[in-house]
Every structure is written in structure tokens, then in C-alpha cells.
C-alpha positions as CSV (number, residue, x, y, z in Angstrom):
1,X,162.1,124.5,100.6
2,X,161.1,121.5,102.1
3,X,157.2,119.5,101.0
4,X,156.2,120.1,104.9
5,X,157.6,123.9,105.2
6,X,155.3,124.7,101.5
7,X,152.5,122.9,103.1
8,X,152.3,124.6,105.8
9,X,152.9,128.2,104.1
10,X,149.7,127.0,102.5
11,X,147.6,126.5,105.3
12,X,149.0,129.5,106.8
13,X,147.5,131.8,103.7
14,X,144.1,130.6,103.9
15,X,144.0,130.4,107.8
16,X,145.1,134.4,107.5
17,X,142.3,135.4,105.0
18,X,140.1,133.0,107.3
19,X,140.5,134.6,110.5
20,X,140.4,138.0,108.9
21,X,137.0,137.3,107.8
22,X,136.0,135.8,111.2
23,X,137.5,139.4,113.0
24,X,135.4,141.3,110.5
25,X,132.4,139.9,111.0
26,X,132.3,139.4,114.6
27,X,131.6,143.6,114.3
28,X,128.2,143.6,111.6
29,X,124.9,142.6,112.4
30,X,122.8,139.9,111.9
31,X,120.6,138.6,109.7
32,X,118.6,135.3,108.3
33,X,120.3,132.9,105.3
34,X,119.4,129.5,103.5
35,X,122.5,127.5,103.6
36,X,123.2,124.0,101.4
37,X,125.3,121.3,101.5
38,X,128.4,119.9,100.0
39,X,128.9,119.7,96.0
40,X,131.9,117.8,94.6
41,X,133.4,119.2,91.7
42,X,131.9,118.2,88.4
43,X,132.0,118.6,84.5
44,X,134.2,120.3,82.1
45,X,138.0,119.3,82.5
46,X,140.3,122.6,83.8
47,X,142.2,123.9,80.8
48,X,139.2,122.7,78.0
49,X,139.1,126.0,76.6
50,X,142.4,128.1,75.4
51,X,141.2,131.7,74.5
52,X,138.3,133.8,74.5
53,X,139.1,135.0,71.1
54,X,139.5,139.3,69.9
55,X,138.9,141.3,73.6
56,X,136.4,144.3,72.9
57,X,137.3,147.8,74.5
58,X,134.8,149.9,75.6
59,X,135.4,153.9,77.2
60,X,133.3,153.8,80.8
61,X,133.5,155.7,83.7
62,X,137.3,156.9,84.5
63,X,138.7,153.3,82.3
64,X,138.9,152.1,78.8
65,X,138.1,148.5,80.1
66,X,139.0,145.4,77.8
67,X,136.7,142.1,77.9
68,X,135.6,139.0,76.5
69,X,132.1,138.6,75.6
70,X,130.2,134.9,74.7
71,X,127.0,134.0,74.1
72,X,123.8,136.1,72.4
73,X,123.9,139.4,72.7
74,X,120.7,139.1,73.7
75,X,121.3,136.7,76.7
76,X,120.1,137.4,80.1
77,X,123.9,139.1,81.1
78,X,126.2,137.7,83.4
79,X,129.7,139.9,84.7
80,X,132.6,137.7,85.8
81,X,134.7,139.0,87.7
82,X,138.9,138.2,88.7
83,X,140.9,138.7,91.5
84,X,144.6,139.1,92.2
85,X,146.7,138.2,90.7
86,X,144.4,136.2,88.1
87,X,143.2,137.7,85.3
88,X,140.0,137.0,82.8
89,X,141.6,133.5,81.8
90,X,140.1,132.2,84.8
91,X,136.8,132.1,83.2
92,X,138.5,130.3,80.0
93,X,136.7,127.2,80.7
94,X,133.3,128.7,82.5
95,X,132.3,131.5,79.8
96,X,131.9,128.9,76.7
97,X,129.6,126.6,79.2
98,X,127.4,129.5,80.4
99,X,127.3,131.0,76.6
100,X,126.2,127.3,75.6
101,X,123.0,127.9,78.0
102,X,122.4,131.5,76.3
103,X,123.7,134.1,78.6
104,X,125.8,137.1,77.3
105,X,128.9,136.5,79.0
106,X,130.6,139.6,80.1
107,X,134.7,139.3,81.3
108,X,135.9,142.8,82.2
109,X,140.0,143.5,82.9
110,X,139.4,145.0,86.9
111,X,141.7,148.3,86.6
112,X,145.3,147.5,86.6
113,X,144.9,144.5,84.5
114,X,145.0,143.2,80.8
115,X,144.0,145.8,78.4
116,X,141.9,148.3,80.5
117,X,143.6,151.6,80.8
118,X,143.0,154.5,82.5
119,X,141.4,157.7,80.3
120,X,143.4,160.1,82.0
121,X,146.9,160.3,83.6
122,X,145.5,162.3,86.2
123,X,143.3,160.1,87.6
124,X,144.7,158.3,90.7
125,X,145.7,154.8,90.4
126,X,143.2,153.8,93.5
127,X,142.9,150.3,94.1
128,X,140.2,151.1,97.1
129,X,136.9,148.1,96.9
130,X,134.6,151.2,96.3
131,X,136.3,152.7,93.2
132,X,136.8,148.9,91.2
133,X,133.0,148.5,92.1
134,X,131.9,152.0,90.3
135,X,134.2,150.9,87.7
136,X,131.8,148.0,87.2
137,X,128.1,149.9,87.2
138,X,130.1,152.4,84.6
139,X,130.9,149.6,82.8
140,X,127.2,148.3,82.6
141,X,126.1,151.8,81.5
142,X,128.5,151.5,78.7
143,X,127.1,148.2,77.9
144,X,123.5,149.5,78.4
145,X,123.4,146.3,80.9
146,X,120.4,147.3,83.4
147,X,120.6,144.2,85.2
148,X,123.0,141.2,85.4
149,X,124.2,138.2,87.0
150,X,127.7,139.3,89.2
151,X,130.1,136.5,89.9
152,X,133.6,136.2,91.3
153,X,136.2,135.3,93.7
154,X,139.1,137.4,95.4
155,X,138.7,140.8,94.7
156,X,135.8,139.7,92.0
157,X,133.9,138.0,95.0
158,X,134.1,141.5,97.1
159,X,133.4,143.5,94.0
160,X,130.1,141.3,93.5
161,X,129.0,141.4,96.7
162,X,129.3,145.6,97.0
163,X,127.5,145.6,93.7
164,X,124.5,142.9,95.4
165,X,124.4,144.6,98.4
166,X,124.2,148.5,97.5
167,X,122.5,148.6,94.0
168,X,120.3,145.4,94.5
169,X,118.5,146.7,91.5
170,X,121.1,145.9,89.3
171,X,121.7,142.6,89.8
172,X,119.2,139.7,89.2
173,X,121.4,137.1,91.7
174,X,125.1,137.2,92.8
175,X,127.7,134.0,92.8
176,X,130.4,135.0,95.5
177,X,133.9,132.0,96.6
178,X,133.9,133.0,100.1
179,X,130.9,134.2,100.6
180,X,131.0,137.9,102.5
181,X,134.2,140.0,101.3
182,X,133.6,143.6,102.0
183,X,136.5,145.0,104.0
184,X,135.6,146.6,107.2
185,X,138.6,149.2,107.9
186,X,138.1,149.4,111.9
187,X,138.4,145.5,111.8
188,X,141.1,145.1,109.9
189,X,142.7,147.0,112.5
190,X,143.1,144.5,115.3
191,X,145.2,142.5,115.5
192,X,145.1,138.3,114.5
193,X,147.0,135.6,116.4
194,X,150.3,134.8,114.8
195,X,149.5,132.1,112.6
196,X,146.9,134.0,111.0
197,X,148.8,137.6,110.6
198,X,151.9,135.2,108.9
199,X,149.0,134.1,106.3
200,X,149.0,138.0,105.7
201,X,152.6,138.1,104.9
202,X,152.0,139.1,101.5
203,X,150.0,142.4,102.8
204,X,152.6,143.3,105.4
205,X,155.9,143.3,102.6
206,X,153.3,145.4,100.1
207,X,153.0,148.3,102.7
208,X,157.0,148.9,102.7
209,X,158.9,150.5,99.7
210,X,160.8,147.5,99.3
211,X,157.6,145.5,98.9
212,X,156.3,147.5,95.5
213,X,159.7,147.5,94.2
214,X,160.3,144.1,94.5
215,X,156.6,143.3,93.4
216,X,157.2,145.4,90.8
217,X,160.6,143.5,89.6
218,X,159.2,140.1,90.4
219,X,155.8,140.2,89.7
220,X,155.9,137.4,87.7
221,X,157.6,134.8,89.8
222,X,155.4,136.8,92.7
223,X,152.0,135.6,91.2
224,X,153.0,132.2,90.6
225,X,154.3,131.8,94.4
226,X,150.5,133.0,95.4
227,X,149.0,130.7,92.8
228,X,150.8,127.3,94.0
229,X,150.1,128.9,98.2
230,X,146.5,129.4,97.2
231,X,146.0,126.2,95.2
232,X,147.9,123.5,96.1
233,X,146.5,120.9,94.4
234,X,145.5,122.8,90.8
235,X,148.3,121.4,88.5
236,X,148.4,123.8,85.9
237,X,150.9,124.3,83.3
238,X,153.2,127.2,82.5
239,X,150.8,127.8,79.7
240,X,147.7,128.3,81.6
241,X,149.7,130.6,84.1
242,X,151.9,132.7,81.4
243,X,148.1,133.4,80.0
244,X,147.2,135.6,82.6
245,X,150.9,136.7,83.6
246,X,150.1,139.2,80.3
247,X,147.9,140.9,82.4
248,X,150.1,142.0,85.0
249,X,152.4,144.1,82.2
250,X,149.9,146.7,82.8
251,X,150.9,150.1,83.0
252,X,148.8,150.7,86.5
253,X,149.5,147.0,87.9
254,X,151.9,147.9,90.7
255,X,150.7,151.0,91.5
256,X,146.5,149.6,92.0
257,X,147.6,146.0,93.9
258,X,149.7,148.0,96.5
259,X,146.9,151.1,97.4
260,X,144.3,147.9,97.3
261,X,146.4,146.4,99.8
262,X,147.7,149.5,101.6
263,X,144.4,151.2,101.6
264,X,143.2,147.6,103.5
265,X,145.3,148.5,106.3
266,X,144.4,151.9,106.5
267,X,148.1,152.9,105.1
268,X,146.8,154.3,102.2
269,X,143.6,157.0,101.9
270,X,141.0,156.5,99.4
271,X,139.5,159.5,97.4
272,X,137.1,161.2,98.5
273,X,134.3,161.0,95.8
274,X,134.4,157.6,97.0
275,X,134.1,158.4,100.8
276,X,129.5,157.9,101.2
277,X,129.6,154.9,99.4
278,X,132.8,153.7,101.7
279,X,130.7,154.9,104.5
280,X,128.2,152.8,103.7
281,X,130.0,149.9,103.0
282,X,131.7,150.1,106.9
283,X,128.6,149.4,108.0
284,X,128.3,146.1,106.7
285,X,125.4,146.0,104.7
286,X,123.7,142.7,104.2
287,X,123.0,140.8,100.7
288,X,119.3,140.5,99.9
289,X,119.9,139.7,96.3
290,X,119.6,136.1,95.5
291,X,123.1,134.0,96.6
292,X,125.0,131.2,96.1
293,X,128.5,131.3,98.0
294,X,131.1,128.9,97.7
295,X,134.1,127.6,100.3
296,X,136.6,125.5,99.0
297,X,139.4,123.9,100.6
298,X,141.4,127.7,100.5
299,X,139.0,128.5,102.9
300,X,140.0,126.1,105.8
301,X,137.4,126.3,108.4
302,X,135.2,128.5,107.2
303,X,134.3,126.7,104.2
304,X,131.2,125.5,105.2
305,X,129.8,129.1,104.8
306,X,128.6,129.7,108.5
307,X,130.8,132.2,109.8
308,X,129.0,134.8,107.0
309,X,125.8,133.5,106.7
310,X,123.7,135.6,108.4
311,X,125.1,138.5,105.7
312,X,122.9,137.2,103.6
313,X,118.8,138.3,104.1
314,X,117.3,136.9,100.9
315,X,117.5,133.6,99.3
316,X,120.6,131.9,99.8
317,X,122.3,128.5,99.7
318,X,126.0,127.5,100.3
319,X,128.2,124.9,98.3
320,X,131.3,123.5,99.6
321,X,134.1,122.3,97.0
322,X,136.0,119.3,98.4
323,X,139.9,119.6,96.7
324,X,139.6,122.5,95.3
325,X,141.5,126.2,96.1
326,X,141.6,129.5,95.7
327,X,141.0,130.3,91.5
328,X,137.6,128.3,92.0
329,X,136.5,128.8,88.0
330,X,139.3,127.6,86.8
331,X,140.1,124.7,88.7
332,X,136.1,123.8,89.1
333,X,134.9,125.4,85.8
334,X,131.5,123.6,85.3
335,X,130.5,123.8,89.4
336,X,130.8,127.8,89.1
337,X,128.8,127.4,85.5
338,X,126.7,125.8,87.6
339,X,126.2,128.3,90.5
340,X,125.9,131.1,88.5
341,X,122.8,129.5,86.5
342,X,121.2,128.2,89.7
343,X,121.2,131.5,91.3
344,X,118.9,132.9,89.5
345,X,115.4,132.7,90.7
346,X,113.2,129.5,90.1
């Protein structure tokens, strides 16, 4: 493959997810936001920090969820959460630095990933946004966690913000890399310009047969392809990526990335237990919790945070990372440390 063909298969990605963000919220309403400037990316060097150390496992909700936990354990709590196909190692580097300023650091394994299992083999393997955000207010009753800081990006990022934006009262501020995720079925529907639908190339071969067999024999070499489209200029090593290529030897991996995926473009069905809180969620409810969203250079035009800014009702400001991609904790560990502590309410 050729430097200018990979190039452009990188733009391609992040124009896709832009775009699709732009056609969703062209349908919700509006409301006020605070947005910031530009922040470069400071601190801690990528890669500083190797491990977490022994995971804990904890039974909550329909999971047995693994995670890594730093800091006092009586810290104000903060919930990290990964995306595909990442895993908890991307908060390697940002855990230690947030423990250092005495949080309780709480990593959690989404479904599908690491160590977290499902309790029962009868429980569908649903990869729908509504079921991996239950998973997470089960997993702060486990923890007896009434309130917490939510961070993410990818699926973390739209797990976050459905956790900010229907049960506010759980979450004393919210961290979220590109800003307003919560998929809106009807939009997802129509239909992008080319450019942008080839960016969703990925999407399109998971809703054929072929597509979760040959995710499920390649999975490995498949994650790596998305993690050098996504962040072209992160050099890690095969080290760093191997780490979190553990997590994908889940049982449930396959079978929770392609309904996510599936269930995205309305391919799929989600359960029904799920179905008010999904209702809810199609109508685009805005964040009043206290924000701080990030755009990096994965984000193309819509990094500067104006396209979803008026999702955001309550204190708000915006941060644009010059250089950096996708996996926005690991390549800029000490600028999410950062975020997540000034989120919180002065």
C-alpha cells in the first residue's frame, strides 16, 4: 500500500465518523454551551506506565466485570471508560497521574472485553449503547459509588455521555473525546456522501457473515489496522498494542462488537428491557452535567467542538489536541489527567 493511499484511508475514517455526527445532530435540539480554546498536549510521556497491577472482579448487574483500581479508596471516584477495540491499557499512563492527585481510579473491562464475563449463558451478547451504560450504573452499585467522575472516548465517550445526560445525579462532571456520541437510529439511516460512507467501511463488512468471521479470525491484525487509521501519528510499539490485544480473547468479543455495530444500523434489534431508556436516548437529550470535550486531529473538522456544542446546557468548555488521534489517553495521558480534574466544579 502506498504512504498516499494509507493517508488517505486515514482521513477517510475520521471524515466518516465526522460527518456521521454532523447527520445526527442536524435532527436534536438546541441548547446553550461554554466552549474553550486550543490545548497542546502536555506532561507524562505515552508508554510511562506498564501495568495496573492484580485486576479486581466484582459480580454486577448481568457481568462479572474485571478492573483496575488506583488511588485511595476513599478518593472522590472517577470511571474510565474504553472503546473499540482498545481496552483498559489506554488509561496505563492517566490512572497513576489522577491516583497521584487522590481520586479512586476505577477502569472497568466494557462487556466483551478483558476479564468481564457474562453471569449467565443465557443472557444475550448485546452490544446496544443502552445495555453497556446499565452495565456501568450496576457496576457503581457494586462499588457502592453514588457519584463519580465518567470519562472516555469511542464507545467510553458515548457510554459517558448517556450516563451525564440520563442519571445526572450520578455523576459529579463528565470528560467526553468527541464531545456528543449518542447514536440516533433514524439518523444513522440516511445516507452520507461517498467519502464519508467509505470512512464507515469497517461498519458495512461487520453487517455481512463474512465480516464476523473474518473479524473473528483476524481480530488481531483487524485492531491494529484501526489503531494505525485512527492514529497515525501515535508510534507505539508491539508491546503497548499486544497489551490490550489480550482483551479481545474474550469469549463474548465477536459476538458484542458486531450487534454494537449491527444494532447502529438498525440490522440488529436491541432487547427490550432496554427499549424506554433507548427511547429516551432517540430523543437526544442534552448534557447539563459539568463538561469538558475534546477533538483531536481524528476528528478532522469537527474538532473544534462546534458542531455538538449546543448538547451541552450546563457548564462546558472544549479543548482541541493539535497531533493527536483517536486513543486520546494514551497518546495524550497527562492532557486527559488534566480534563478530568478540571471538570469538576470550582
Amino acid at each position: 500500500m502506498s504512504k498516499e493511499i494509507d493517508s488517505d484511508r486515514r482521513r477517510l475514517l475520521g471524515a466518516g465518523i465526522v460527518t456521521a455526527a454532523a447527520a445526527e445532530l442536524a435532527m436534536m435540539g438546541s441548547a446553550r454551551a461554554k466552549s474553550g480554546g486550543r490545548a497542546a498536549p502536555t506532561g507524562a510521556k505515552p508508554g510511562t506506565s506498564s501495568s495496573f497491577g492484580p485486576l479486581r472482579q466484582i459480580d454486577a448487574g448481568v457481568l462479572n466485570v474485571g478492573y483496575a483500581e488506583a488511588g485511595p479508596a476513599d478518593g472522590r471516584p472517577v470511571i474510565l471508560l474504553h472503546g473499540w477495540p482498545y481496552d483498559i491499557h489506554s488509561y496505563v499512563d492517566v490512572a497513576p497521574l489522577l491516583a497521584a492527585k487522590g481520586f479512586r481510579v476505577i477502569v472497568p473491562y466494557l462487556r466483551g472485553y478483558g476479564t468481564t464475563r457474562f453471569l449467565s449463558g443465557a443472557t444475550a451478547r448485546n452490544g446496544q449503547q443502552a445495555a453497556i451504560a446499565v452495565d456501568i450504573i450496576a457496576l457503581m452499585d457494586a462499588l457502592k459509588i453514588q457519584k463519580a467522575t465518567v470519562a472516555g472516548f469511542d464507545w467510553g465517550a458515548r457510554t459517558a455521555n448517556i450516563l451525564a445526560a440520563i442519571w445526572p445525579e450520578r455523576c459529579d462532571a463528565m470528560v467526553s473525546v468527541s464531545g456528543y456520541l449518542i447514536v440516533n437510529l433514524e439518523a444513522n439511516k440516511q445516507p452520507l456522501p461517498p467519502r464519508a460512507e467509505l470512512g464507515w467501511w469497517y461498519q458495512y463488512y461487520f453487517a455481512t457473515e463474512r465480516g464476523r468471521v473474518g473479524y473473528d479470525r483476524n481480530r488481531h491484525d483487524f485492531a491494529k489496522l484501526i489503531w494505525k487509521i485512527a492514529s497515525p501519528k501515535w508510534d507505539f510499539d508491539d508491546a503497548t498494542f499486544e497489551r490490550s490485544a489480550a482483551a479481545f480473547d474474550n469469549p463474548d468479543h465477536v459476538a458484542i462488537v458486531i450487534h454494537n455495530y449491527r444494532w447502529r444500523q438498525s440490522l440488529a434489534d436491541g432487547e427490550e428491557k432496554y427499549a424506554e431508556l433507548e427511547g429516551r436516548l432517540q430523543r437526544a437529550p442534552v448534557i447539563a452535567v459539568p463538561s469538558i470535550t475534546i477533538g483531536s486531529d481524528f476528528d478532522g473538522a469537527a474538532a473544534d467542538g462546534a458542531a455538538y456544542a449546543r448538547m451541552f446546557s450546563g457548564q462546558r468548555s472544549h479543548r482541541v489536541l493539535n497531533g493527536i488521534g483517536h486513543n486520546v489517553p494514551q497518546e495524550a495521558p497527562q492532557a486527559f489527567a488534566d480534563a478530568v480534574v478540571n471538570a469538576l466544579p470550582t
